[in-house]
Structure formats: structure tokens, C-alpha cells
N, C-alpha and C positions, 0 to 999 in steps of 0.2 A: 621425103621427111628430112627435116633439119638434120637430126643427129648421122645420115648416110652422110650428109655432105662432107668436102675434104676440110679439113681445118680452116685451110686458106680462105673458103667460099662462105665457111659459117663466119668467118670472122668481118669479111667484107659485107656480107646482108645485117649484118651486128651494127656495122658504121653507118652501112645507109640506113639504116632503121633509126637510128638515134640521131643524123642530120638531117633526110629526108624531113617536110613539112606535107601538111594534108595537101597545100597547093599543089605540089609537084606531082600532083597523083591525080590530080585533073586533067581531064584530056582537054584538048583541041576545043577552043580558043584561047582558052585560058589557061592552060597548063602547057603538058609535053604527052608526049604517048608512053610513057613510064609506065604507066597503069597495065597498058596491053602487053608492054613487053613482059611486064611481071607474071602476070597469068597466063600467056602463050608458054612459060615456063615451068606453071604449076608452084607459080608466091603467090604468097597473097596479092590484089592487087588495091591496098587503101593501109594508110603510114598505121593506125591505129592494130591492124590484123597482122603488122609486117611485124609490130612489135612486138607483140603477143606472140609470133611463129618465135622468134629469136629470144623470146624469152623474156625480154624487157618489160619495163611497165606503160601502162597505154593510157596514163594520166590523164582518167575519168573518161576517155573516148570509150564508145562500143565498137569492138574489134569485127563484128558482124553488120556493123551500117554500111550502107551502098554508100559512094559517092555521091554527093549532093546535083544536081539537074545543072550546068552553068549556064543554061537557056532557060532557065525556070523564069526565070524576071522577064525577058522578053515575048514568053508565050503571051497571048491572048487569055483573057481570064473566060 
């Protein structure tokens, strides 16, 4: 839970919540593995959910959407 964390740690999920962008939360091709590190730690893992944990506002995003497919366009319909 946020409010356990030390000062120091709420305040740095504060900063990446509010610099982080949805891209960065895309995995592999197209992003980083930001996503997995966040949830192998129990964050959320998508910029919308991370704001919402820290408190922030999550300007019109749903803090509950998955990450979007980055293979969706190359699948076969």
C-alpha cells in the first residue's frame, strides 16, 4: 500500500507517475519492461493506475484498462 511506503519511495512513484507516459509502459517492441518491473513489485503496472495509486489525477484515462495489444495491427484479421 502506498501510505506503508518510506517517504522517500512515495515521493519518487509521485515523480514517475507524473513523467512516466502510457508508452513507457509498453512492453517489448515498443516500449521497455517497465510494465513487468512494476507489477513483479506489486505497482500498478499502466501510467493511468500508477496515478491513481499516488493519488494524482488520471486525466480522463481508465486507471483499470490493460495495456493496449502492440501486435494488434500486425495480427492477421
Amino acid at each position: 500500500m502506498f501510505t506503508e511506503l518510506s517517504p522517500g519511495r512515495r515521493e519518487l512513484l509521485r515523480v514517475l507517475a507524473d513523467l512516466l507516459t502510457t508508452a513507457d509502459f509498453q512492453s517489448w517492441p515498443y516500449g521497455s519492461d517497465l510494465q513487468k518491473r512494476f507489477t513483479e513489485r506489486g505497482l500498478p503496472g499502466t501510467r493511468p493506475a500508477l496515478r491513481a495509486y499516488v493519488g494524482l489525477p488520471t486525466e480522463g484515462e481508465d486507471p483499470t484498462a490493460p495495456l493496449p495489444d502492440p501486435w494488434e495491427a500486425l495480427r492477421n484479421p
